[in-house]
Short mmCIF file of the C-alpha atoms (twelve columns), coordinates in Angstrom:
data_MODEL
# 
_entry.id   MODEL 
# 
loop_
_atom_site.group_PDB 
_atom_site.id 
_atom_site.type_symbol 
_atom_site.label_atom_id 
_atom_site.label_alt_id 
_atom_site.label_comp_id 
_atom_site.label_asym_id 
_atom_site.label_seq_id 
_atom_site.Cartn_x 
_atom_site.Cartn_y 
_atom_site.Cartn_z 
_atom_site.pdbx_PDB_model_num 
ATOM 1   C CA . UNK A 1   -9.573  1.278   -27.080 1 
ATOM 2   C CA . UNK A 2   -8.958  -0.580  -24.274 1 
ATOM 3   C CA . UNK A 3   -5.755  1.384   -22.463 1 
ATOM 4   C CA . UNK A 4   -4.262  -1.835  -20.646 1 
ATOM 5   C CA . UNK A 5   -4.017  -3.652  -23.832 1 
ATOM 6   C CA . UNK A 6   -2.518  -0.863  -26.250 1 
ATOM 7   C CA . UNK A 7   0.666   -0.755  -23.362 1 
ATOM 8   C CA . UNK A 8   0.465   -4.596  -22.811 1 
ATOM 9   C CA . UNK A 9   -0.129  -4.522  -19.374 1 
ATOM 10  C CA . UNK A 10  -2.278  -5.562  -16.942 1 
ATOM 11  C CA . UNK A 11  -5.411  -3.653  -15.328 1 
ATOM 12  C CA . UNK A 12  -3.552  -4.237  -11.914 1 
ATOM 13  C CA . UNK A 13  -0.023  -2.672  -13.193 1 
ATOM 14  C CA . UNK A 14  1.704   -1.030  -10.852 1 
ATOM 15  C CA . UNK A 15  2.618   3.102   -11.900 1 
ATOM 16  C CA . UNK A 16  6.186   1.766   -12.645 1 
ATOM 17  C CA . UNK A 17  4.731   -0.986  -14.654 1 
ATOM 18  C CA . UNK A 18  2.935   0.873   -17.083 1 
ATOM 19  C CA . UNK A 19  5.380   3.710   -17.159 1 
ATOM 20  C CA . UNK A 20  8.369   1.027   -18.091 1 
ATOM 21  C CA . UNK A 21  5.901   0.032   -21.077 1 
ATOM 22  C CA . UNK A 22  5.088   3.400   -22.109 1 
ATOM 23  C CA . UNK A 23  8.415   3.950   -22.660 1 
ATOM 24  C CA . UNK A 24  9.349   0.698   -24.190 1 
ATOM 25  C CA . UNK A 25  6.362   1.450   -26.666 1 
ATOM 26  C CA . UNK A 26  7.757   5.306   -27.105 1 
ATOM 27  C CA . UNK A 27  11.489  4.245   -28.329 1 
ATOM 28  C CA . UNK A 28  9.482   1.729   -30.558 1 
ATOM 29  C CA . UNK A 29  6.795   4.148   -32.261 1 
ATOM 30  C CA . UNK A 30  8.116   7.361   -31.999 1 
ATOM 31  C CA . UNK A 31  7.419   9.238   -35.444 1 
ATOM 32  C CA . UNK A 32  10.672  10.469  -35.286 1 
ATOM 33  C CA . UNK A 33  11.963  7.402   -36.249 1 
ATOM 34  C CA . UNK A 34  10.479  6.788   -39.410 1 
ATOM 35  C CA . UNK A 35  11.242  8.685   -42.482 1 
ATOM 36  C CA . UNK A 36  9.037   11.288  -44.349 1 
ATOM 37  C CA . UNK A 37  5.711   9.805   -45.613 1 
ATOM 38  C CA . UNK A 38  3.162   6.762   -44.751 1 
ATOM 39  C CA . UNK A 39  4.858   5.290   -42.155 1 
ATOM 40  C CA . UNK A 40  5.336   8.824   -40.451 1 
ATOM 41  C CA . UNK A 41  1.602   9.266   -40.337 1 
ATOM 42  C CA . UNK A 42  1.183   5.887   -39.226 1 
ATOM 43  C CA . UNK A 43  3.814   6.126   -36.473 1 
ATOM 44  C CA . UNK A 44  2.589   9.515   -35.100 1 
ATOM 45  C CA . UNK A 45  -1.604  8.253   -35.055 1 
ATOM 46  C CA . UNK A 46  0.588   4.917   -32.890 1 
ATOM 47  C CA . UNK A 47  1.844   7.313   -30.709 1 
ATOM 48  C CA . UNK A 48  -1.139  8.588   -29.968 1 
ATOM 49  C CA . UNK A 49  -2.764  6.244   -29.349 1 
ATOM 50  C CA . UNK A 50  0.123   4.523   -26.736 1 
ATOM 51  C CA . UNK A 51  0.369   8.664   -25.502 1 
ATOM 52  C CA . UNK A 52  -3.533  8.238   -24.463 1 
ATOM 53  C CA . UNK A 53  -3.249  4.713   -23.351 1 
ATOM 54  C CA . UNK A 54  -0.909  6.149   -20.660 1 
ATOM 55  C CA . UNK A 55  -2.778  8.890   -19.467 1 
ATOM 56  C CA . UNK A 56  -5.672  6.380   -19.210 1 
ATOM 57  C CA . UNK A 57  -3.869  4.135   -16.974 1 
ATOM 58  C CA . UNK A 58  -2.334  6.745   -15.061 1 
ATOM 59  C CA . UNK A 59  -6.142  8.599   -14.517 1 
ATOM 60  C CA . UNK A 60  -7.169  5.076   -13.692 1 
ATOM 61  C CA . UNK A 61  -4.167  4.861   -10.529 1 
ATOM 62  C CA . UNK A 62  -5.013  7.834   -9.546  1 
ATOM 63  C CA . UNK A 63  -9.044  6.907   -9.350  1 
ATOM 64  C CA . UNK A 64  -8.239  4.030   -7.197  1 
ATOM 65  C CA . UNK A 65  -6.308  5.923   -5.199  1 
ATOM 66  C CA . UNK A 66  -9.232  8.176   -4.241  1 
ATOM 67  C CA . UNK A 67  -11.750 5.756   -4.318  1 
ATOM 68  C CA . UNK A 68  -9.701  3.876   -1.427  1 
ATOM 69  C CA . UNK A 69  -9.253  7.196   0.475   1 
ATOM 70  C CA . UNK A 70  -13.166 7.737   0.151   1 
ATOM 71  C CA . UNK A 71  -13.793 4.249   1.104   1 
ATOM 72  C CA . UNK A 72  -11.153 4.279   3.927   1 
ATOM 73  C CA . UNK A 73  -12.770 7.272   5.738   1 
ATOM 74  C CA . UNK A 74  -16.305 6.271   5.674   1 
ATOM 75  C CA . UNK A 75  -14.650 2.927   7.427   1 
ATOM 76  C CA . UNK A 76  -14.002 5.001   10.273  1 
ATOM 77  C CA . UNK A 77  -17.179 7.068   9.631   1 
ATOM 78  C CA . UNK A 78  -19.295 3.861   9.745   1 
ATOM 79  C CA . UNK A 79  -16.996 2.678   12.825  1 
ATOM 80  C CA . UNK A 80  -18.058 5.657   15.183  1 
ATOM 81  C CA . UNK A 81  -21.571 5.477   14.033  1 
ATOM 82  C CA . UNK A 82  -21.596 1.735   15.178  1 
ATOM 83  C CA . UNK A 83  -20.265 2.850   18.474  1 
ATOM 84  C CA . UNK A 84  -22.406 5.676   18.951  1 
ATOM 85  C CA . UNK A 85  -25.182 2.805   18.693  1 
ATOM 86  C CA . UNK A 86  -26.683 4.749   15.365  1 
ATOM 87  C CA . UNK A 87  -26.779 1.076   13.736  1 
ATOM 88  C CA . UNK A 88  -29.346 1.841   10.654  1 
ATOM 89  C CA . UNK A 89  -27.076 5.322   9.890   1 
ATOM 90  C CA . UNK A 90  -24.036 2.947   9.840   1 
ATOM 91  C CA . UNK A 91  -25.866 0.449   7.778   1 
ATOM 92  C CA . UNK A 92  -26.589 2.760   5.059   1 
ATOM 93  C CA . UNK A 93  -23.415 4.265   4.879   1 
ATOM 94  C CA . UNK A 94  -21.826 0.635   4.414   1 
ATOM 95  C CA . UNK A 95  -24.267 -0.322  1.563   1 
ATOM 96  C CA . UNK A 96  -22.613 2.940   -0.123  1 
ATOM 97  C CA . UNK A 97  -19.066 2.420   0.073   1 
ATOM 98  C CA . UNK A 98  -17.494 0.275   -2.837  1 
ATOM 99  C CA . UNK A 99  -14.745 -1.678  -0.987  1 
ATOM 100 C CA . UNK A 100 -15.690 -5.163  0.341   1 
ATOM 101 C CA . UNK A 101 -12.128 -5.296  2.127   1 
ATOM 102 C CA . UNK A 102 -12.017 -7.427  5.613   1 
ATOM 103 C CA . UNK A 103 -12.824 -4.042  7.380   1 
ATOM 104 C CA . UNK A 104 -15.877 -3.402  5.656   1 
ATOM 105 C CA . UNK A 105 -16.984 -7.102  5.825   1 
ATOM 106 C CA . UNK A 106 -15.909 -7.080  9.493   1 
ATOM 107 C CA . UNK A 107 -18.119 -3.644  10.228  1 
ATOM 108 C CA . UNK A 108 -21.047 -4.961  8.532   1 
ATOM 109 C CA . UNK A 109 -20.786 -8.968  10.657  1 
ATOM 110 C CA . UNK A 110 -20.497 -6.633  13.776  1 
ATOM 111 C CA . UNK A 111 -23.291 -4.533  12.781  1 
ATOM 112 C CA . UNK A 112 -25.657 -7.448  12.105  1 
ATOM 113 C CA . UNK A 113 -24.369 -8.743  15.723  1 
ATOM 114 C CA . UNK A 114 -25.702 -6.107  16.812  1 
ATOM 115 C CA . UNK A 115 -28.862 -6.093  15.508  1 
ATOM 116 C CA . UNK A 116 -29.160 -9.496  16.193  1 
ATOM 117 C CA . UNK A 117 -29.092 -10.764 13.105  1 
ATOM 118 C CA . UNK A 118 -26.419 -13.951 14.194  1 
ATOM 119 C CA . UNK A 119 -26.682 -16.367 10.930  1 
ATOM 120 C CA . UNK A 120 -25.981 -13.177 8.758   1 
ATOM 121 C CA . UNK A 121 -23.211 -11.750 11.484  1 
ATOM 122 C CA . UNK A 122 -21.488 -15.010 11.358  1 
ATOM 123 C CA . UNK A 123 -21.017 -15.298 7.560   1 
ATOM 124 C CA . UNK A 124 -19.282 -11.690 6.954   1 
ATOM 125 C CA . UNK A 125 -17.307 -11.887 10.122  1 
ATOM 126 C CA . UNK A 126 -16.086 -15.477 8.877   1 
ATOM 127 C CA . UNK A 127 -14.816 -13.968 5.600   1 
ATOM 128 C CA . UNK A 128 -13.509 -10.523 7.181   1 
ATOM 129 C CA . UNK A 129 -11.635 -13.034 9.136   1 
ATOM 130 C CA . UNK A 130 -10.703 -14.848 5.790   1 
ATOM 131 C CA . UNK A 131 -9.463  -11.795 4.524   1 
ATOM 132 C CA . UNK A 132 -7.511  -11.062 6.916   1 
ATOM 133 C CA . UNK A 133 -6.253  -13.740 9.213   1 
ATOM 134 C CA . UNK A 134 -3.609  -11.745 11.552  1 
ATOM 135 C CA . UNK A 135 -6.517  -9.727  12.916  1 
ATOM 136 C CA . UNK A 136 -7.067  -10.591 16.800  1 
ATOM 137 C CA . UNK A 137 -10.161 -8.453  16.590  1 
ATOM 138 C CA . UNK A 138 -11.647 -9.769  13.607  1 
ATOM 139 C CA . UNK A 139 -11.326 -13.335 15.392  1 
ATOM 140 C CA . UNK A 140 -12.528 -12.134 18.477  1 
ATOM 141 C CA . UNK A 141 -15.749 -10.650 17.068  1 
ATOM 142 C CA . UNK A 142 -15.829 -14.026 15.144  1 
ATOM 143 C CA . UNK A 143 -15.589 -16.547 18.351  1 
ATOM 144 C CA . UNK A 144 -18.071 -14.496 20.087  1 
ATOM 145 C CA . UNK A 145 -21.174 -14.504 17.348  1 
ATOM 146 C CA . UNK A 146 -20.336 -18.090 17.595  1 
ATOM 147 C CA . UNK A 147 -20.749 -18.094 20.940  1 
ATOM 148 C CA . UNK A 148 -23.909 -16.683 20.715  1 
ATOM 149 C CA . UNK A 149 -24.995 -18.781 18.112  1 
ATOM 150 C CA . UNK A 150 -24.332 -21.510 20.348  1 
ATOM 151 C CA . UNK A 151 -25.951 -20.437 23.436  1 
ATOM 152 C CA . UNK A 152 -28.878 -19.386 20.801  1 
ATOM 153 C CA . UNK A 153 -29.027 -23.392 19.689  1 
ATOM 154 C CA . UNK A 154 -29.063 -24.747 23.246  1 
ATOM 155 C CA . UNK A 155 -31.849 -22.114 24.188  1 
ATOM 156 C CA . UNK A 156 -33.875 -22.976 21.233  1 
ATOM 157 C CA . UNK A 157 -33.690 -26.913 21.959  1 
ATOM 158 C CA . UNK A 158 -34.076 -26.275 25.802  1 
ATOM 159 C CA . UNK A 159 -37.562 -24.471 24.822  1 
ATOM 160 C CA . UNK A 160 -38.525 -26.990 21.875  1 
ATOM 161 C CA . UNK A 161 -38.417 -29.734 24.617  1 
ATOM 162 C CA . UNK A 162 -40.643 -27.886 27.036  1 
ATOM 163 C CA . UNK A 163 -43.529 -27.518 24.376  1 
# 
């Protein structure tokens, strides 16, 4: 059974969302509506079903929910071990977290700019900046991997001409 579909809604339904079809499906199927007999039965296994559907959906709010807190603090987590220079601790705890938010991607293209790894850096800060296009930090981190990559090419032509 898949929960979304018994209440008609979509997976990203807001709480109010798929309580207003829960409802809606309730005044519908309610057993109590139906006389005595085969349509009773048949009502109250509906119900059911659309009672289960709901507690589905709302278990599946409330999973986000956490997952986002979880993800949220190892953000930070992952930020201070970047600053505290502890890059492969920070790399490992990045690869665990589920989000790929602009945050996340942004951590991870400052990371690799850290580590030196520019052609990678330049990709995720590009799309944290994608993400999220307000962020003067984001950009920042972005112009100055570019930078680098620049000054990189013009140091790596300088020495290809000397050969």
């Amino acid at each position: 059974m898949n929960a979304y579909e018994v209440l008609n809604v979509p997976p990203t339904a807001s709480r109010e969302e798929i309580r207003r079809a829960y409802r809606s499906l309730a005044r519908r199927w309610h057993p109590d509506r139906f006389m005595a007999g085969p349509e009773r039965d048949w009502a109250n296994e509906k119900m059911a079903d659309i009672n289960a559907a709901y507690r589905l959906c709302l278990d599946g709010l409330k999973d986000a929910r956490t997952a986002a807190g979880n993800d949220d603090e190892g953000l930070r987590q992952v930020r201070k071990l970047i600053d505290d220079g502890m890059y492969t601790s920070a790399r490992r705890k990045l690869m665990g977290l589920n989000t790929r938010c602009a945050e996340w991607n942004y951590l991870f293209g400052w990371l690799l700019l850290q580590t030196s790894e520019l052609d990678k850096a330049l990709i995720y800060l590009s799309v944290a900046v994608h993400q999220n296009p307000n962020s003067a930090q984001y950009a920042r981190a972005l112009r100055e991997a570019e930078q680098l990559n620049s000054a990189t090419g013009r140091l790596s032509r300088l020495f290809a001409r000397r050969r």
